[in-house]
KEPA-420623 format. One record per residue (C-alpha): residue number from 1; residue in three letters; z, x, y. Coordinates in steps of 0.5 Angstrom, whole numbers. Each point is the difference from the previous one (the first is absolute). Layout:
% residues N
n  res  zz  xx  yy
NUM  ALA  Z  X  Y
...
% end
This chain:
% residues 697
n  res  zz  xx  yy
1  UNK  -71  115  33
2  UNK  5  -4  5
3  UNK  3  4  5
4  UNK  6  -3  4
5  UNK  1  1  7
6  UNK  8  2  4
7  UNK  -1  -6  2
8  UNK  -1  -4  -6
9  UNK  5  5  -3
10  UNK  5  -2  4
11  UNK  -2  -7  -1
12  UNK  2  0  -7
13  UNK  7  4  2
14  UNK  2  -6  3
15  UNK  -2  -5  -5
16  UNK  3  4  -5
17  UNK  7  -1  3
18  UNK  0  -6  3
19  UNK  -2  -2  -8
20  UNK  6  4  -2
21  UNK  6  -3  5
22  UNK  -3  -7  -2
23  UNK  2  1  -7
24  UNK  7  3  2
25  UNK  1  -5  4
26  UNK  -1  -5  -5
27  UNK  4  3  -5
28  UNK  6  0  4
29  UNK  -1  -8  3
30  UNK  0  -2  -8
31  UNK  7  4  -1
32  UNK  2  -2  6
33  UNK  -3  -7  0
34  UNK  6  -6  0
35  UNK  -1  -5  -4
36  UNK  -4  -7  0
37  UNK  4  -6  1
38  UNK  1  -3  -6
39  UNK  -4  -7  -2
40  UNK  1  1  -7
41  UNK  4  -5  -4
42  UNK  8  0  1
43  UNK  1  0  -9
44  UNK  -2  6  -2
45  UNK  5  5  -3
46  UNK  2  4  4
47  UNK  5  7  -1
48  UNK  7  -2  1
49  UNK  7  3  -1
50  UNK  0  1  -7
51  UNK  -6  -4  -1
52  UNK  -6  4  -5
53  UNK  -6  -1  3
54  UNK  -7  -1  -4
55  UNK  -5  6  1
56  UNK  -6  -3  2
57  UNK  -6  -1  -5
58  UNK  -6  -4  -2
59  UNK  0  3  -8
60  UNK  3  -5  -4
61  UNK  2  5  -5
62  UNK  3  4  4
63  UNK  3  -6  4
64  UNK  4  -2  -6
65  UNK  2  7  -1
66  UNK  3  1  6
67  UNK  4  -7  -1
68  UNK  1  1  -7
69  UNK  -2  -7  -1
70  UNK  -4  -2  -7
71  UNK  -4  -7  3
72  UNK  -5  -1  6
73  UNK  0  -7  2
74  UNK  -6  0  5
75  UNK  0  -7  5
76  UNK  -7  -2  2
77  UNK  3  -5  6
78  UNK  -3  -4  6
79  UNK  6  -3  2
80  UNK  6  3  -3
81  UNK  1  -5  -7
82  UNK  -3  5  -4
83  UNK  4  6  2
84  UNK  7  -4  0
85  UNK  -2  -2  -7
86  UNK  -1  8  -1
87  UNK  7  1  2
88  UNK  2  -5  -4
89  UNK  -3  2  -6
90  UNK  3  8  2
91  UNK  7  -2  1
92  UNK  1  -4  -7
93  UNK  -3  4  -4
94  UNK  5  6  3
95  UNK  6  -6  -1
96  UNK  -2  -2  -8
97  UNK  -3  7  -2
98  UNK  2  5  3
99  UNK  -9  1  2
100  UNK  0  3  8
101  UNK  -6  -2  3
102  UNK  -4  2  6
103  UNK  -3  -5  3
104  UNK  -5  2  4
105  UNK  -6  -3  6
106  UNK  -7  1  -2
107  UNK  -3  4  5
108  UNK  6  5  1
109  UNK  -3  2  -7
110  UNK  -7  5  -2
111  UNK  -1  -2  -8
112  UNK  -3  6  -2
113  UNK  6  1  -5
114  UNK  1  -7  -2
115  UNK  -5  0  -6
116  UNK  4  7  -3
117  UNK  7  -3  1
118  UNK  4  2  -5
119  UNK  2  -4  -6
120  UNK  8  0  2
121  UNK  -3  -3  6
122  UNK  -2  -8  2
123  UNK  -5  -3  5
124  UNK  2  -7  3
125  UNK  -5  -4  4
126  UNK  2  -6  4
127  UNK  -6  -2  3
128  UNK  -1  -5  6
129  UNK  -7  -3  0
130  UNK  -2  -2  6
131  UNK  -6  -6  2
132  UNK  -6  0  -5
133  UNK  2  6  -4
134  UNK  1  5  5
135  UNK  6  5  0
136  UNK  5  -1  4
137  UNK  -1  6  7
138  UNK  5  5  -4
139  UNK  -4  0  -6
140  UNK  -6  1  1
141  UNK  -1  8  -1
142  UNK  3  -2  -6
143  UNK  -5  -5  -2
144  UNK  -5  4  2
145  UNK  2  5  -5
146  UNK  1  -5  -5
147  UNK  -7  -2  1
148  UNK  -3  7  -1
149  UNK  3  1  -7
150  UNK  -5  -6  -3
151  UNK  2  1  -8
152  UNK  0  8  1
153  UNK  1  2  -6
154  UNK  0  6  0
155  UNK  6  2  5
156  UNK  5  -2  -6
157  UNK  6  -3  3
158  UNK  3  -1  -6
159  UNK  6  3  2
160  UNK  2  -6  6
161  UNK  4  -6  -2
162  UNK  0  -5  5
163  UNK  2  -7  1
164  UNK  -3  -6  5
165  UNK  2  -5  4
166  UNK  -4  -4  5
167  UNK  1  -5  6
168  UNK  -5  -5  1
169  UNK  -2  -7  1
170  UNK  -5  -5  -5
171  UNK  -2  -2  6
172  UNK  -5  5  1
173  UNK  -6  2  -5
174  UNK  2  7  0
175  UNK  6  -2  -3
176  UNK  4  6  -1
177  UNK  -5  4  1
178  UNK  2  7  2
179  UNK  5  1  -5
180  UNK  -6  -2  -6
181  UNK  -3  5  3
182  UNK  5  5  -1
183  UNK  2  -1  -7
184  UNK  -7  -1  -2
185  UNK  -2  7  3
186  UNK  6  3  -2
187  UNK  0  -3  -8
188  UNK  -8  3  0
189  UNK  2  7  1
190  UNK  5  0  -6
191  UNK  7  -1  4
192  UNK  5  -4  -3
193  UNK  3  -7  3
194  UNK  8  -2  -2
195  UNK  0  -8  -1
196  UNK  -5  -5  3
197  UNK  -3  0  6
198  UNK  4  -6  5
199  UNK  -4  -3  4
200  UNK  5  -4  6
201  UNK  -3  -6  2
202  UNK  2  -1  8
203  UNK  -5  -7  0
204  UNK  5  -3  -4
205  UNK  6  3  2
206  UNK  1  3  -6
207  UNK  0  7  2
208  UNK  8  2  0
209  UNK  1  -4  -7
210  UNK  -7  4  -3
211  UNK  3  6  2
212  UNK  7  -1  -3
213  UNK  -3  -2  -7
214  UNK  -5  6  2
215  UNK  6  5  1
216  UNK  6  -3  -5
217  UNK  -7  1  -6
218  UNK  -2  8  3
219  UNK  7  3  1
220  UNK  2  0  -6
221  UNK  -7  3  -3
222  UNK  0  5  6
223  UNK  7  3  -2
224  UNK  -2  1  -7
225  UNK  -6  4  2
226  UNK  5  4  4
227  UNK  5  1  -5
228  UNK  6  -4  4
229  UNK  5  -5  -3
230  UNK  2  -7  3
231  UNK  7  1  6
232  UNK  5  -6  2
233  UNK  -4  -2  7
234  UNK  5  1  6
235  UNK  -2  1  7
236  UNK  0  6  2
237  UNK  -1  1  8
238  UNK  -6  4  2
239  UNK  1  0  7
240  UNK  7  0  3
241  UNK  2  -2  7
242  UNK  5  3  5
243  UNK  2  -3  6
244  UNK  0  5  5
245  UNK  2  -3  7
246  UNK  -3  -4  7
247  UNK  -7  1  0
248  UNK  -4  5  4
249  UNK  -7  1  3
250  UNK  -1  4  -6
251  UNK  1  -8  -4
252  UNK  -6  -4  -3
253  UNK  2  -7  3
254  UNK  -7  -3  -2
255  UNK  -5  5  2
256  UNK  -5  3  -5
257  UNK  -1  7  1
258  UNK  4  5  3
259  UNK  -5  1  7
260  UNK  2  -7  1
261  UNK  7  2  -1
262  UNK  -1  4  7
263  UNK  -5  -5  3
264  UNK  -6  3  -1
265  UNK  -5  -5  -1
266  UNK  -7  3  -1
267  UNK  -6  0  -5
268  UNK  -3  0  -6
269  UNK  3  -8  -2
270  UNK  1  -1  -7
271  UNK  5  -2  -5
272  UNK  4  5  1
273  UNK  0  0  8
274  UNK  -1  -7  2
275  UNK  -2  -1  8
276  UNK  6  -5  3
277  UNK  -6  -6  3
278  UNK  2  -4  5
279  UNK  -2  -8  -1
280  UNK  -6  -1  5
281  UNK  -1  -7  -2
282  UNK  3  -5  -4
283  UNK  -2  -7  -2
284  UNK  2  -7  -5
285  UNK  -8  -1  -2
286  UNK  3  -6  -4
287  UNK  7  -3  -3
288  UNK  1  -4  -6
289  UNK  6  -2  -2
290  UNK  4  6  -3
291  UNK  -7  3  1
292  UNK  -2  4  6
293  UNK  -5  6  2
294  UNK  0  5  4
295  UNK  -6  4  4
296  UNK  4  7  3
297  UNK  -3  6  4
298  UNK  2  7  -1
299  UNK  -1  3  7
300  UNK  -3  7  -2
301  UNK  -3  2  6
302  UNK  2  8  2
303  UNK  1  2  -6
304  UNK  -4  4  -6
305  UNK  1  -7  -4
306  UNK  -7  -2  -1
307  UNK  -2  -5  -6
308  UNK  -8  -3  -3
309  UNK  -1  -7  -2
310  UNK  3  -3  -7
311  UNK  5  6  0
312  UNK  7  -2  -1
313  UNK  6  0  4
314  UNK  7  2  -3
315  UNK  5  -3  4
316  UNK  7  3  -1
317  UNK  6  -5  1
318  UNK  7  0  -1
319  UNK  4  -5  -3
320  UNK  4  -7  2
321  UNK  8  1  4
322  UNK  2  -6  -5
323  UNK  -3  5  -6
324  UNK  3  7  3
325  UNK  6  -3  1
326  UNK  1  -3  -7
327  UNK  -1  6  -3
328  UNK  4  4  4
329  UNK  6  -6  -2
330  UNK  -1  0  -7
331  UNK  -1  7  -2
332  UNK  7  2  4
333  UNK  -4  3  6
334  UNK  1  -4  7
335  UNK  6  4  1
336  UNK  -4  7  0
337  UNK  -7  -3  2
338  UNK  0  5  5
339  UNK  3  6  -4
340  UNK  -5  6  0
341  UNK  -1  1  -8
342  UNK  -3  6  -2
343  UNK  -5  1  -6
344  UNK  0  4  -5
345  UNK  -4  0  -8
346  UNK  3  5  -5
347  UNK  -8  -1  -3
348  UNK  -4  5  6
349  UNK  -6  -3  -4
350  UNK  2  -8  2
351  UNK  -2  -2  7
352  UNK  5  -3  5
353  UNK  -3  -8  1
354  UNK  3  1  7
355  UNK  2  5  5
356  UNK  6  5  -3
357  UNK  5  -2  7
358  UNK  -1  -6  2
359  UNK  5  -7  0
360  UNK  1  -6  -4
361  UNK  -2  -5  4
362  UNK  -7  4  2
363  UNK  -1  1  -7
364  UNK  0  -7  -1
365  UNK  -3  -3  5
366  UNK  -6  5  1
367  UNK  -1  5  -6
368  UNK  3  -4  -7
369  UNK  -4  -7  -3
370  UNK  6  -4  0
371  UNK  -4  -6  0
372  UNK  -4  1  -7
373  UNK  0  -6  -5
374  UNK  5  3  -4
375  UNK  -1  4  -8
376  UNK  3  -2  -6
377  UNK  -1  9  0
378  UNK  5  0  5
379  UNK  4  -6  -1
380  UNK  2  3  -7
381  UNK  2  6  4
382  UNK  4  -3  5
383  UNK  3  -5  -6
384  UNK  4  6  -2
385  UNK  4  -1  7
386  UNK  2  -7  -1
387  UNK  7  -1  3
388  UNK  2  -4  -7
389  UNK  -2  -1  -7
390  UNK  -3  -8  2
391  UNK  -4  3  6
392  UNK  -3  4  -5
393  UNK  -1  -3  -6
394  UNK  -4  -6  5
395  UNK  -4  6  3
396  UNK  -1  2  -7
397  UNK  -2  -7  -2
398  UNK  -6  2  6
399  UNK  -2  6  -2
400  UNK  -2  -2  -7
401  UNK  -2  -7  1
402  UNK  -7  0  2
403  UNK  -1  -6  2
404  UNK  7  -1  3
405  UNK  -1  6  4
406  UNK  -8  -3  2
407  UNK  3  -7  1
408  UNK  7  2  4
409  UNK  -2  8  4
410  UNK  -8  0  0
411  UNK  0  -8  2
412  UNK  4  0  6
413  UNK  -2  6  3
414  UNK  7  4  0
415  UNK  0  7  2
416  UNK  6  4  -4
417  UNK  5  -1  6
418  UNK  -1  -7  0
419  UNK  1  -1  -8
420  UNK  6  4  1
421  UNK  3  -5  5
422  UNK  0  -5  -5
423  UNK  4  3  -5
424  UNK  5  4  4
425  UNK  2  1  8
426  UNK  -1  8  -1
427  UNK  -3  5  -4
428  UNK  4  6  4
429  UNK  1  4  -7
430  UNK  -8  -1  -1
431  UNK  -2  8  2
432  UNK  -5  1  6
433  UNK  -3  6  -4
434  UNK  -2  -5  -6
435  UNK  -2  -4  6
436  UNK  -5  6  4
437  UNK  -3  1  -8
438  UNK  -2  -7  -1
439  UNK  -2  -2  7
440  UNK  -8  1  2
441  UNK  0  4  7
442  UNK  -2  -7  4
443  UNK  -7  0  1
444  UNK  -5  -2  4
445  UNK  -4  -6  0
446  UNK  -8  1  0
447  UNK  -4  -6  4
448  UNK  -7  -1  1
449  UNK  -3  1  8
450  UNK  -2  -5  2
451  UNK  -4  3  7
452  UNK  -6  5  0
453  UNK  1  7  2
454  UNK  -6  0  5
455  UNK  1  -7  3
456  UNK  8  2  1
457  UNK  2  7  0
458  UNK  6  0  4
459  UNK  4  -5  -5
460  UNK  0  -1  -8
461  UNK  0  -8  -2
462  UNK  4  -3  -7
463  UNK  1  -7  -1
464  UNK  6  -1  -5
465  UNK  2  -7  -3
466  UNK  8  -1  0
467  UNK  2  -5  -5
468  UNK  8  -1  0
469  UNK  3  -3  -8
470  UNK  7  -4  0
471  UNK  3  -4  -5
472  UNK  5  -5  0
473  UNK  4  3  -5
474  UNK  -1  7  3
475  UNK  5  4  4
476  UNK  -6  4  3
477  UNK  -7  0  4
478  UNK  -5  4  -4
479  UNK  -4  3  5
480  UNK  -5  6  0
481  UNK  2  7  2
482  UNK  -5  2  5
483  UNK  -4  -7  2
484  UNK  7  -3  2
485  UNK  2  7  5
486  UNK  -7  -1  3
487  UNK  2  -8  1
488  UNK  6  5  5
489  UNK  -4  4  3
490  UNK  -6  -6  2
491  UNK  6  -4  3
492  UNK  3  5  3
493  UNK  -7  2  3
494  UNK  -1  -7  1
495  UNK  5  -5  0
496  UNK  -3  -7  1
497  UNK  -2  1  -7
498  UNK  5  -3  -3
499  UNK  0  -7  5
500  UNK  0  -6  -4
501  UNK  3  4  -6
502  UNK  6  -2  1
503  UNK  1  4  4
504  UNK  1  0  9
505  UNK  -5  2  4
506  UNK  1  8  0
507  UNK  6  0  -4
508  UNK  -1  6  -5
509  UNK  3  0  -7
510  UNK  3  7  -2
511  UNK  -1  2  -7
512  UNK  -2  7  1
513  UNK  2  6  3
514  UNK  -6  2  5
515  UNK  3  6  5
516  UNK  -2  4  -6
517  UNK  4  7  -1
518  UNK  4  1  5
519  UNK  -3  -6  5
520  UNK  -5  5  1
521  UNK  -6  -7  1
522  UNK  1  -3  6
523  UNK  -6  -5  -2
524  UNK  -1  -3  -7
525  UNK  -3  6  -4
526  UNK  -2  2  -7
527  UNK  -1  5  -3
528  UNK  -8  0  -4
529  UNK  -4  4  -3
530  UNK  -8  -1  -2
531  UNK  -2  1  -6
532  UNK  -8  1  -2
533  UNK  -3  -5  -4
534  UNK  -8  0  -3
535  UNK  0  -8  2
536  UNK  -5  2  6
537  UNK  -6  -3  3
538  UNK  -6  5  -2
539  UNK  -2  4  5
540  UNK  -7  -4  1
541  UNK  1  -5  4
542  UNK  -6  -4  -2
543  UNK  3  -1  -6
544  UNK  2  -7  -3
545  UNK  7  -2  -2
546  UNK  3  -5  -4
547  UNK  8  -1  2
548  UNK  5  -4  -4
549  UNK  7  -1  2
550  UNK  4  -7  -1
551  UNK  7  0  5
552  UNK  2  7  2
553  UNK  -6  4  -4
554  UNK  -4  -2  6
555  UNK  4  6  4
556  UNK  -5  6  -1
557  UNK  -6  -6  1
558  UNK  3  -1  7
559  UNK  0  8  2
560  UNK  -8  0  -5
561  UNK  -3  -7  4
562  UNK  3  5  7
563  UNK  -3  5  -2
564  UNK  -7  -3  -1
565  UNK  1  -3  6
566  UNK  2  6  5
567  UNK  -7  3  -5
568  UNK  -3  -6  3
569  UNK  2  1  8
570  UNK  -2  7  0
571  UNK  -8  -2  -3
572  UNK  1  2  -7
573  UNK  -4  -3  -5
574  UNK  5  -5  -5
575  UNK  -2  -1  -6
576  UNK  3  -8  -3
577  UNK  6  1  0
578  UNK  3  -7  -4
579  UNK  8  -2  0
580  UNK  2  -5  -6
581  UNK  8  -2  2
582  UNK  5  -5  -3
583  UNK  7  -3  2
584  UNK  5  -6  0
585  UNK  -2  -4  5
586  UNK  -5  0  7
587  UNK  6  -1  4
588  UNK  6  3  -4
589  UNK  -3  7  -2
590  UNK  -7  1  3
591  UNK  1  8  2
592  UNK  -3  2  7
593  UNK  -4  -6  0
594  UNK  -2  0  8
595  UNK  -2  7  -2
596  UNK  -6  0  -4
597  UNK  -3  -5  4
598  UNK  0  5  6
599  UNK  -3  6  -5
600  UNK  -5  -4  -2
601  UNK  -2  0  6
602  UNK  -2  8  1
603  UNK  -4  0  -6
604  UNK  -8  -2  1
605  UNK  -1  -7  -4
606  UNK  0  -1  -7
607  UNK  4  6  -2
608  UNK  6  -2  0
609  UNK  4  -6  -4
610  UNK  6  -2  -3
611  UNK  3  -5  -5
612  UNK  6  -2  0
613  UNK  3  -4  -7
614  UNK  6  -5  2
615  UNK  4  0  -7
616  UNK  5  -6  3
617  UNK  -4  -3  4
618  UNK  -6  -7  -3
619  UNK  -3  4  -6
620  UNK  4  6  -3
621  UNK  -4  6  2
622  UNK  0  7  -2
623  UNK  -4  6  3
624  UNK  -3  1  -7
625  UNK  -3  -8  1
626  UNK  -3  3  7
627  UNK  -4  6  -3
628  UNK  -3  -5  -5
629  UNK  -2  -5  6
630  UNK  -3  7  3
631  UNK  -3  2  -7
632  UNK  -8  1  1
633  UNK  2  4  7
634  UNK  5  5  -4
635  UNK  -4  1  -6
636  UNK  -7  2  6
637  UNK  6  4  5
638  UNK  2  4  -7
639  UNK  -5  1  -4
640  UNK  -6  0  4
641  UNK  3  3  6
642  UNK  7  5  -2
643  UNK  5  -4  3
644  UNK  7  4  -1
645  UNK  6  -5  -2
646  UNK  6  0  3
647  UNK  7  -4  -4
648  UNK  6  0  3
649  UNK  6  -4  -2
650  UNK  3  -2  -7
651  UNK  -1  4  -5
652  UNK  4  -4  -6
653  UNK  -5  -6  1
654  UNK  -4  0  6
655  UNK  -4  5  -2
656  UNK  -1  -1  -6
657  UNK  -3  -7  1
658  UNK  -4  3  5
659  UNK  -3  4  -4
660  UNK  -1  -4  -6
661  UNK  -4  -5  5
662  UNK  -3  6  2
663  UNK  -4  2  -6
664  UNK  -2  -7  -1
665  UNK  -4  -1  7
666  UNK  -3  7  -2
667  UNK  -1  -2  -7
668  UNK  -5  -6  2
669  UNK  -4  5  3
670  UNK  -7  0  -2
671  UNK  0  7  -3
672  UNK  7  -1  -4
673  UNK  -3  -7  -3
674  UNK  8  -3  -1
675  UNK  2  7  -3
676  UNK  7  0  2
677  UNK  2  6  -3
678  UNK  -6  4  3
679  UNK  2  -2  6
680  UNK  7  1  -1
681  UNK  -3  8  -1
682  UNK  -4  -1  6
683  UNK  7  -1  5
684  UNK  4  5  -4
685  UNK  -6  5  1
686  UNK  0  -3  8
687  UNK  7  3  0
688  UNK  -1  7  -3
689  UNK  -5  -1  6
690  UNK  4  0  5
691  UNK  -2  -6  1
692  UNK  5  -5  -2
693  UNK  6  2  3
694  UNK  7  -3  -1
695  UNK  7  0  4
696  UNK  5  -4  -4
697  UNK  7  -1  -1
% end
């Protein structure tokens, strides 16, 4: 038997009490604990003054009890498009039928209770495909779970009725394919789909007419299976403003989240909590005409910011004075720009696309996509407003003529205000609310890094193509949002960018605000986050590579050839590593060509080459008739030696056409005899073997 001494006794005393006043104290510190900073997004629902407030939950059922809706519209969204259709969809059917919609994020659900969902009830899916078939980031649990339900037949949701809309682009294989997926699991456990399935063709830029066609065709069905009539479709605000003062330091005037509100700017980075960079480096690589690339460094250093090879850069810009002002001008807003307003929605369950107090002009230059290429959907709302009958008969005429509106919107690149300038001077009478409903959130704009995270750990590399549009009967410049505010930001970092442009040496040209909110940046600055990709280098160094990618696709190819070389430097054991690169012309559009002489350099002899296509310079050549030249090398590096293949760049041709040219080399294969098909199976296999991987746009 164990016999225990005073001493041991004692021992045991003060343990048991130390243990018993850490436990009270704990308790008392998470009573009295204040709260954490916010980093949250400004945009969620928040309790206000005769405001109801949405209990939380992540039942669905329970959800549309709660909130008394008879429809789920679930978005599956990678960069707002599908998420701003939901809304629209929502907001129509309430408007025609009377059907109350939530419209609800993927990943704030659990789907336990999704296949039980009761037969008063409608599950509506927009799903976004993103690249090759995969789902977009807030979709995958839910493709996970779509996955696992593999024709059950058992399970009997006999009770579910849902419909199916997807985003996509044909100039992917996969096209489609998150929502097939889904509509081919749920029909195979019995539930029942309302109307066809609509497939949105980015890659032919059809998608908001294949949505529409898509709507107008299950709106109707939708309100027949839930018993509702059609109503006259008048505008009914969801959001009302009131203007509420001077702002305050408690006023959203560009800043993302409310940490930054008060200045705090610190860790995690994301898309929620974008870090403030300073430009470390900017560059000219070449100018051409209307047509000129950019090379910028992200200063990253002192902060937990950090990023891996091949991942992407999302850059946050803001839009142009010239647009900012002409929004403000048309609308009736210039007089009030500064104005504090005050958000408010009468539906708890439909987010705010912008803080709830912020001002006119922030929401324009900073939070709203003012410049988007204008929709017949919202042009067909704000026709409503016109300030006579023969301005909107001839708005009218746009939005039911296809080919008009293809021809004389589409064609000239015009954003809503734009077109709206060249019917009447002003669209005051046009509500702000019906404006904050249809308008995206503005949007970061994602780029390929251009710099290894090994061989530059203190700076994040893009390289951007800005390209300007103007016709002589045109009384705009069509622009990009975020490559024409990353030209301002080069130039005011380095302004003899410009000298020979047209411009005096140092002159800078102003076309955005820099300061940031509330002249917070005393440098140029922009707000980045990284987001993670799968377009990596595999971890053996020793591996060989094959890298296609004409013009700025060469991007993640410079930070690959880098890191191979920093690989290379330090004694590691580099495997081939082979760079097929197309462009115009040697010396118009030849992108860091000095520095591939210098990387190949660190690297032991034959382990490195690149060939480069001219297709404006003697013959016309692309890189799919270099990879032909370098036949009998790709076929040994692929099939005898597992390379990994890395393509960047366009998607609608480029990477088609490479793959074509692809599975013909592999095809004169000894061991596939001319079977195209066969080799055509053989690289979609390397693809599902991750050895085929693609970043293409």
């Amino acid at each position: 038997m164990l016999v225990l001494s005073d001493f041991d006794l004692l021992f045991l005393k003060v343990i048991f009490a130390s243990l018993v006043a850490y436990s009270v104290n704990l308790a008392a510190s998470r009573l009295n604990r204040k709260p954490t900073p916010s980093i949250l997004p400004h945009n969620k629902t928040t309790q206000k003054s005769g405001t109801p407030v949405t209990i939380a939950t992540r039942n669905i059922k329970r959800k549309l009890d709660l909130t008394q809706k008879q429809c789920v519209i679930f978005y599956g969204s990678q960069t707002g498009t599908s998420e701003k259709l939901a809304a629209i969809l929502s907001k129509e059917a309430l408007a025609r039928f009377g059907i109350d919609c939530l419209v609800a994020n993927l990943e704030d659900f659990d789907y336990d209770d999704l296949l039980s969902l009761p037969e008063d009830k409608v599950a509506i899916f927009l799903l976004a495909t993103y690249g090759e078939g995969e789902p977009t980031d807030n979709a995958i649990a839910f493709d996970r779970y779509s996955n696992s339900l593999g024709g059950r037949i058992e399970l009997a949701a006999t009770s579910l009725h849902y419909a199916a809309f997807g985003l996509g682009s044909s100039s992917y294989a996969q096209f489609n394919a998150m929502i097939r997926r889904v509509d081919s699991a749920l029909n195979g456990i019995g539930a029942t789909r309302i109307g066809d399935v609509g497939v949105g063709d980015d890659g032919k830029g059809t998608l908001e007419d294949d949505f529409l066609i898509w709507k107008d065709n299950t709106l109707p069905l939708l309100a027949q299976k839930l018993g509702f009539s059609e109503r006259e479709n008048k505008f009914v605000p969801t959001f009302s403003i009131e203007a509420t003062g001077t702002p305050s330091a408690d006023t959203f005037l560009g800043e993302p989240n409310k940490a930054q509100l008060r200045g705090r700017f610190r860790g995690p980075y994301s898309a929620l909590n974008p870090l403030p960079a300073p430009i470390a480096y900017a560059q000219q690589v070449f100018v051409s005409g209307n047509r000129r690339c950019l090379h910028m460094e992200f200063d990253i250093q002192n902060t937990t910011l950090t990023y891996e090879t091949g991942d992407h850069l999302a850059v946050w810009p803001s839009n142009a004075d010239i647009e900012v002002a002409r929004f403000l001008e048309v609308f009736g807003l210039q007089e009030h720009k500064a104005t504090q307003i005050t958000i408010q929605s009468a539906d708890p369950t439909v987010n705010i696309p912008l803080p709830t107090n912020t001002t006119y002009e922030a929401a324009a230059r900073y939070y709203l996509e003012i410049c988007a290429p204008v929709t017949r959907h919202m042009l067909t709302l704000v026709t409503k407003f016109a300030v006579d009958e023969q301005v909107r008969s001839k708005l009218v005429r746009l939005t039911t003529d296809y080919e008009a509106f293809q021809r004389d919107v589409k064609g000239r690149h015009l954003n809503l205000v734009q077109l709206l300038q060249l019917f009447s001077p002003s669209w005051s009478q046009v509500p702000f609310s019906l404006l904050l409903e249809n308008m995206r959130k503005l949007q970061p704009r994602y780029y390929s890094i251009s710099s290894s995270s090994l061989a530059s750990k203190k700076t994040i590399a893009i390289t951007a193509v800005v390209e300007s549009q103007k016709q002589i009967d045109w009384t705009h410049e069509f622009n990009g949002v975020a490559t024409s505010y990353l030209l301002s930001q080069a130039q005011k970092h380095n302004p003899v960018l410009l000298a020979g442009q047209g411009q005096r040496k140092g002159q800078i040209i102003d076309t955005h605000t820099l300061s940031g909110p509330r002249g917070i940046f005393t440098r140029p600055t922009s707000p980045i986050h990284v987001r993670r990709s799968k377009f990596h280098l595999p971890s053996d160094s020793s591996i060989p590579v094959i890298m296609i990618g004409p013009g700025t696709g060469i991007a993640p190819f410079r930070a690959f050839t880098q890191e191979r070389a920093f690989q290379s430097r330090h004694g590691k054991k580099v495997g081939r590593t082979v760079l097929f690169y197309g462009c115009r012309r040697h010396d118009e559009d030849f992108l860091y060509e000095s520095e591939w002489k210098e990387l190949k350099q660190a690297f032991q002899p034959g382990i490195f080459d690149m060939y480069v296509a001219f297709s404006r310079e003697g013959s016309k050549e692309y890189v799919q008739h270099k990879i032909v030249q370098q036949a009998e090398e790709i076929r040994k590096l692929l099939i005898e030696q597992g390379s990994r293949v890395y393509i960047c760049g366009d998607a609608k041709r480029m990477a088609k056409d490479v793959f074509e040219t692809m599975t013909r080399v592999v095809a004169e294969d000894a061991q596939f005899r001319g079977d195209i098909q066969g080799a055509e199976m053989y690289l979609r296999d390397l693809k599902k073997a991750n050895r085929w991987s693609e970043d293409v746009w």
